[in-house]
N, C-alpha and C positions, 0 to 999 in steps of 0.2 A: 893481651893489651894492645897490640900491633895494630887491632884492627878499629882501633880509635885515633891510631895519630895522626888521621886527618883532619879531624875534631879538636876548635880551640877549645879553651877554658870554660866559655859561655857556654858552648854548645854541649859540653860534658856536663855540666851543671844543669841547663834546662834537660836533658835526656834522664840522669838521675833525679827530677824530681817528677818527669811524663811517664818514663820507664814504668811504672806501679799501677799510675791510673790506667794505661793502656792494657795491663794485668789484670785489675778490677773488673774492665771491660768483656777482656777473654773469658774470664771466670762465669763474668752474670752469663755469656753467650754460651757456653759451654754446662751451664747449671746443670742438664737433664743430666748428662754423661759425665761421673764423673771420676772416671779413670781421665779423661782429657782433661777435667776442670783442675786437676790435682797436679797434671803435666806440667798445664798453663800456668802454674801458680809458683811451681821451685820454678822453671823455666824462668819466670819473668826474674825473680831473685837471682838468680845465677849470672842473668844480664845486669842484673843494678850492679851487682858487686864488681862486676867486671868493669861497668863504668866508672866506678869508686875506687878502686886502684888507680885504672887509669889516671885518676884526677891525685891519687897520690904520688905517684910517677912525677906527672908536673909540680904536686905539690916542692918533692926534693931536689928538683931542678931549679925552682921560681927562688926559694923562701931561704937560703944562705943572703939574697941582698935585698929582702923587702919583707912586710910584712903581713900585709895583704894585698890581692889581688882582684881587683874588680873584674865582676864574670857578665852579666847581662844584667838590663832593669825589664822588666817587666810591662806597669803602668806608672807615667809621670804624674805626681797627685801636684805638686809645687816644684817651684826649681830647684829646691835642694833638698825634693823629699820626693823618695820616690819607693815602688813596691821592686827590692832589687835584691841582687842575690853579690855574695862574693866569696872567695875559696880563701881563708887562711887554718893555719894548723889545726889549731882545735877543732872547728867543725869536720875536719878531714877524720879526725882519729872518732870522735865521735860516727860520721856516717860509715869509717869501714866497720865498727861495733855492729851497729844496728842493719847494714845489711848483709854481712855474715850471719847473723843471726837469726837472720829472717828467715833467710836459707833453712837453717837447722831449724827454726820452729813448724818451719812449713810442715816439714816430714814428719816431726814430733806429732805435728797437730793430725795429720793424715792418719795415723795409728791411732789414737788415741779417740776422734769424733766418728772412727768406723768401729774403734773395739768400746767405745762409750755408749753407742749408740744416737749419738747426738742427732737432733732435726735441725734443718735450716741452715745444713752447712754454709751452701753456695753464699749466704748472706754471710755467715762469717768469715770466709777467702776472701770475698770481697771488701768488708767492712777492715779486715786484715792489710791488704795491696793499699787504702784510704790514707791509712795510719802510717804507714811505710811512707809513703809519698810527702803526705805533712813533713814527716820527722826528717826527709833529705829537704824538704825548703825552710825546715827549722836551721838545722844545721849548717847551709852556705847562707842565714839572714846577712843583709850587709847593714840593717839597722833595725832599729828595735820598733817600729813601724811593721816590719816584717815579720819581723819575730813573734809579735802579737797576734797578728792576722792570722798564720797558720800553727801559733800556742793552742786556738781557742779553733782550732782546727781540727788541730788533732783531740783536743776534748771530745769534740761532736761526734767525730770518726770512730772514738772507740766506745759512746753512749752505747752502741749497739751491741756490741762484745760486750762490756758489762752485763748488761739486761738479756743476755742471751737465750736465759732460760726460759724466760716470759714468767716465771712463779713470782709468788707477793715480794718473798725476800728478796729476787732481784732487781724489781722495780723498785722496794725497798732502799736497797742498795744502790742501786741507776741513781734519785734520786738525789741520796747525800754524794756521789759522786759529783752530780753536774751541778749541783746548788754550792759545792764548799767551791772546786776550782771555778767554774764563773762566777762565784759571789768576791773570791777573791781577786780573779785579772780584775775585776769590773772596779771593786771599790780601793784598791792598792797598786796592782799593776799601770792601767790605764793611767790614772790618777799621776802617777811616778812620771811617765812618757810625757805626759803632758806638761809637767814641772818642767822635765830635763830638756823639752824641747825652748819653753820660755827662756831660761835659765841659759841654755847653751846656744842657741840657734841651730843646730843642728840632732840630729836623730841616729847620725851615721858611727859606725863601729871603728876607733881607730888605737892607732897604736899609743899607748901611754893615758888614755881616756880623755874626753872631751872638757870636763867640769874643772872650771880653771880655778876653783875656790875651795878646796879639798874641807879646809877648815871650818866654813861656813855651818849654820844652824841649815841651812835649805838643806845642803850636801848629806848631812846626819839623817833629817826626814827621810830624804831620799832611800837611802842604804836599805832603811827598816822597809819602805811603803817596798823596793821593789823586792826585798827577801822572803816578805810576808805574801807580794800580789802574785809570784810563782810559786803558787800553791802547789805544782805536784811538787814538787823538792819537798813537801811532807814537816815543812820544820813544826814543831809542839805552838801553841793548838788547834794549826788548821792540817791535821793528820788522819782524822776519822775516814776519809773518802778511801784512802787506800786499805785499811782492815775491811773497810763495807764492799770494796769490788771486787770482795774475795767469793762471792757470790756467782763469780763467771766461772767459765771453765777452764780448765787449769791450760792449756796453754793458752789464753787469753792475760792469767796468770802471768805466767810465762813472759807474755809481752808487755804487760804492765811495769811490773817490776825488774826488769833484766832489759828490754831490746827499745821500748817506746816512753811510755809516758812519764817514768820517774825522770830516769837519765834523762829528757829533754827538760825535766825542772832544774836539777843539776849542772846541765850543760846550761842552758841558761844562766842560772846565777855565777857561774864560772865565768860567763862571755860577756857579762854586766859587768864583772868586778874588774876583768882586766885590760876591756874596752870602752867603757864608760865611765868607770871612774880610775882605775888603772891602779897595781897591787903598791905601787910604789907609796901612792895616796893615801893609801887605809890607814897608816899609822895618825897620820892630821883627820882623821873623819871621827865626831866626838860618838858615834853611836855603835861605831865599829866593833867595840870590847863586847856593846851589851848582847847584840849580836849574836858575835864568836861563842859567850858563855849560856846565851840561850841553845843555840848550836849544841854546845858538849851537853845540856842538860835532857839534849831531845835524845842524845846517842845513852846517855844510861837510863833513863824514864824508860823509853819504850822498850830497849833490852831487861830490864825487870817484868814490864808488861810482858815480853813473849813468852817470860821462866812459867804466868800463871796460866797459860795456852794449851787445851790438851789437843784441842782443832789443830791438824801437823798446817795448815794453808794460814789459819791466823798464827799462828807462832812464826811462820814464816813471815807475814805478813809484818807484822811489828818488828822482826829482826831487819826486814829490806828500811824502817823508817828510820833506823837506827845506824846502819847503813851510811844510805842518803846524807843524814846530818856530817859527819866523815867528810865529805866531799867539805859544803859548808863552809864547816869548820879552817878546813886547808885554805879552801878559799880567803876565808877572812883574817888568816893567819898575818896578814903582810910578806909572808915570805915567798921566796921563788921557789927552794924545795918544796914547801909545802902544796906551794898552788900546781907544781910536779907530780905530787901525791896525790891531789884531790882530782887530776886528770887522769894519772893511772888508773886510780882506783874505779873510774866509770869501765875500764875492760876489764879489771880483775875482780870488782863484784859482780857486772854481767856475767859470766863464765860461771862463778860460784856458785849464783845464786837461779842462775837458768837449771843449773844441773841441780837443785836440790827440788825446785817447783816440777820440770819432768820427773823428778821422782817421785814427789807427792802424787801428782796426775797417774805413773805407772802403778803404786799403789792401790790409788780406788779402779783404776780399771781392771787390773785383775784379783783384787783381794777384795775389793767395796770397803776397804777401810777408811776412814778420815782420822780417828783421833789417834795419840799416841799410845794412850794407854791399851789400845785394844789390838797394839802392834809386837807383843812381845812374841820371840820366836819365828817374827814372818823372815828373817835374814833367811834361815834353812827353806823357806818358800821362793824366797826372790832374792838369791844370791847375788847376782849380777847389780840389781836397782840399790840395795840396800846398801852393797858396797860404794855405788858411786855417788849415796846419798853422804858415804863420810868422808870422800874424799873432797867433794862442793864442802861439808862443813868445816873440816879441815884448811880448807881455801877461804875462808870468808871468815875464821880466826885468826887466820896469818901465818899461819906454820911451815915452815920447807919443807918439801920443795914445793910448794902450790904459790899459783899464782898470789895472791893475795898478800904475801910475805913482802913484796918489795913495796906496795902502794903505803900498807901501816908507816914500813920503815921510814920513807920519805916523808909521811904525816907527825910523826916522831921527831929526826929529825930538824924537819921547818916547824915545831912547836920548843923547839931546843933552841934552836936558828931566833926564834922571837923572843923570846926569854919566856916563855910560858910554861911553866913545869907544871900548872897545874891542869891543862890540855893534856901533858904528855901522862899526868894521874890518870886523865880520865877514859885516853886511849887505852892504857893498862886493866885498869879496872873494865874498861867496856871488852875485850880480848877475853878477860875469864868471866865474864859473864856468856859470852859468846857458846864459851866451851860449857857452861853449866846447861843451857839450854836447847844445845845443839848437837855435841857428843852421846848424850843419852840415849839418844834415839835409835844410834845403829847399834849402840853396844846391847840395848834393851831387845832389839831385833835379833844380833848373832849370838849373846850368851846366857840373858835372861832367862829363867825357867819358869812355867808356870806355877802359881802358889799353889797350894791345897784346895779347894771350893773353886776355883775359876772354873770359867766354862768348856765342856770338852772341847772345843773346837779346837784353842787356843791349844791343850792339848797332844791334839793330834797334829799340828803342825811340825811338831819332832820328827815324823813320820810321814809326814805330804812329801808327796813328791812336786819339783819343781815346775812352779807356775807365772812366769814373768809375763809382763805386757805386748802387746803385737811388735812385731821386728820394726815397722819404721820407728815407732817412738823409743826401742834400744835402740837402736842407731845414731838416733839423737843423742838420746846420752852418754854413747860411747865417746860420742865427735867432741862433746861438753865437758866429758870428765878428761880425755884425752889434754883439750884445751887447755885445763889448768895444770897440768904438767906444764907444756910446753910456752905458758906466758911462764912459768920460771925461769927455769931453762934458757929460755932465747925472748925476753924481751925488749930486745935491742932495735927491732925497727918501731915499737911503738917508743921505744926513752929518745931516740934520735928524733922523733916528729914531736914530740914535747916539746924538747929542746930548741926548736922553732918557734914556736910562742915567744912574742913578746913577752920579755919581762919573769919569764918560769925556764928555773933551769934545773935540772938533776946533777947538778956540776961535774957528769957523766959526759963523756964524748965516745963513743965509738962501741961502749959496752962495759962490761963489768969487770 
């Protein structure tokens, strides 16, 4: 990090969002060869991250006596509206997520589209580095001006990851992707902006939120059009696009659901609620409850839906929607724990839930399996994968020591904190639904025996000898499953950068 402290705030912030295109760059340059193109591509990650600490570095120096920090503008559209960036907590813990991670999908990805066989790589490193870049100028938006421009950014960016395969199904799919989220920015997102700009005179992100009328009929529309217009946050019924983009290839996967697209819907409606209308508000907002309980209805709906999934990528697929609402939910809580919980929970479901998609992906690359039924016995094949598929499931129930244990608890908690017991049913109930649909699959793997009539294959895998997926994509999931140990263990520098958020506290100082 030494070799940034020459670099203000601004200059850290535009480097972290050039950083990637510059990558993208390398990569298209570097297509023929692609032992370089593959160099060019963690290299460039390794540098983002580096500048992202960086910027966290300042962030714990700046944010004990302010609460956000204005970084650079960009383009001036009006005098108090402009295309600009700014550094507060939330977006920090969010970009160190997503470029950590990038790191680790890279390598994932490396194994996996050489032992896959994939075409057209260099277009997907590229289309990869696109996405990366969006998601760090999502992340330092300094007004929701911003935050549109590169929301609908990063949709385009990842059009092409979706559609990867060029088959029916995933133009298929391509499509309900780009139709649900821009049918929704276009007709609820925009729509919102355009309210909140009338309505407030301003567009900018501040502490305690802009709308000085919490109570108002406008305020209530508001809540719903912008919960609904950030359609990746996946809330019930505009969810189909994320089961449909399950059509890319798993670590496309991988970044959908864990590193880019969901979590920037998330992060989002998180950076809405606490800077635009501000968590203190929620309880005077009349539309607030219906909200929250559409929320908990989308976390048990879709976790029913994954129990009926034999596809291991749609079962996962509807487990991440269920997920997501979680966040939501905290959010709309009113409470500081909770809005605590729903910001942890964007690193302790990353972590989980990257390390169960690289497992689905090691899977079909060296077994060609997809469903689960057709997975009994492959633990004695892929000891290593199958293991670290139950320790991500494990994590993404909640159980110690895995990461995930502490975000539930804070959602718990601040639904305790609210008086809402029936939030805290529903978290309960959604936890062994988790376990019904998730658990199965390694135990089916390491103890299951084949029936009588199945097919010899299944079989002889008592007897196969060990067949895991190419070394970079374990290596990713060693570093994944590793992870969620260690957000246990020592989550102490992501609870202290919470704890800078306005208005969200873990009533934690210093650790546990």
């Amino acid at each position: 990090m030494d070799l940034w402290t020459a670099f203000d705030m601004g200059q850290l912030v535009n480097a972290a969002i050039v950083t990637p295109l510059i990558g993208a760059i390398l990569v298209m340059l570097l297509g023929k060869q692609p032992n370089l193109r593959e160099a060019a591509s963690i290299s460039t990650g390794v540098v983002l991250f580096s500048i992202v600490l960086a910027i966290t570095t300042r962030t714990f120096e700046l944010f004990p006596t302010q609460s956000i920090e204005t970084a650079t503008q960009w383009i001036s559209i009006l005098p108090n509206l402009a295309i600009e960036f700014s550094v507060e907590p939330l977006g920090v813990l969010f970009a160190l997520v997503a470029s950590l991670l990038w790191i680790v999908t890279t390598v994932y990805a490396i194994g996996y589209m050489r032992g896959h066989g994939e075409i057209n790589q260099t277009r997907f490193f590229t289309c990869f580095a696109l996405a990366i870049s969006t998601v760090m100028a999502i992340c330092f938006s300094a007004n929701l001006l911003t935050l549109f421009i590169f929301y609908e950014l990063l949709t385009l960016s990842t059009f092409p990851l979706v559609t990867h395969a060029g088959t029916e199904d995933a133009k298929r799919g391509g499509r309900i992707y780009l139709g649900i989220l821009l049918g929704t920015s276009i007709a609820f997102l925009l729509f919102a902006i355009l309210i909140t700009w009338v309505t407030a005179g301003t567009l900018t992100f501040s502490e305690g939120g802009i709308l000085s009328q919490p109570s108002s009929s406008t305020t209530g529309l508001l809540l719903v059009l912008f919960c609904y217009g950030v359609g990746k946050a996946a809330i019930m019924p505009f969810h189909r696009w994320l089961p449909a983009a399950m059509v890319a290839p798993t670590p496309v996967s991988a970044l959908l659901h864990a590193v880019a697209v969901v979590k920037a819907g998330v992060f989002s409606i998180l950076k809405i609620v606490i800077y635009i209308f501000g968590i203190e508000s929620l309880t005077q907002i009349p539309t607030a409850d219906v909200m929250l309980y559409i929320g908990a209805a989308t976390v048990l709906l879709s976790s029913c839906i994954a129990m009926t999934k034999d596809n291991l990528k749609a079962r996962l697929a509807y487990s991440t929607v269920s997920q997501l609402s979680y966040i939501v939910v905290g959010a709309l809580l009113a409470s500081s724990v909770a809005a605590a919980g729903a910001t942890l929970h964007i690193a302790t479901h990353a972590i989980g839930k990257i390390t169960l998609f690289f497992c689905a992906g090691a899977i079909m690359v060296a077994s060609h399996k997809k469903n689960i039924s057709e997975m009994v016995g492959l633990g004695r094949v892929m000891p290593f994968t199958m293991a670290a598929f139950a320790v991500g499931a494990l994590s993404i129930i909640g159980l110690p020591p895995l990461a995930g244990t502490w975000s539930k608890w804070y959602l718990v908690v601040g639904a305790l904190d609210s008086d809402k017991l029936i939030i805290v049913a529903v978290l309960m109930i959604s936890s062994l639904l988790n376990i019904a649909y998730l658990l199965p699959i390694p135990i089916k793997a390491f103890f299951a025996k084949p029936q009588d009539g199945e097919n010899t294959e299944k079989k002889a895998w008592s007897t196969a000898e060990i067949k895991e997926a190419p070394l970079p994509s374990l290596l990713a999931i060693g570093f994944t499953t590793l992870g969620c140990f260690v957000l246990f263990f020592y989550p102490q520098p992501l609870i202290a950068l919470i704890n800078l958020i306005p208005g969200v506290s873990t009533g934690i100082n210093g650790g546990f």
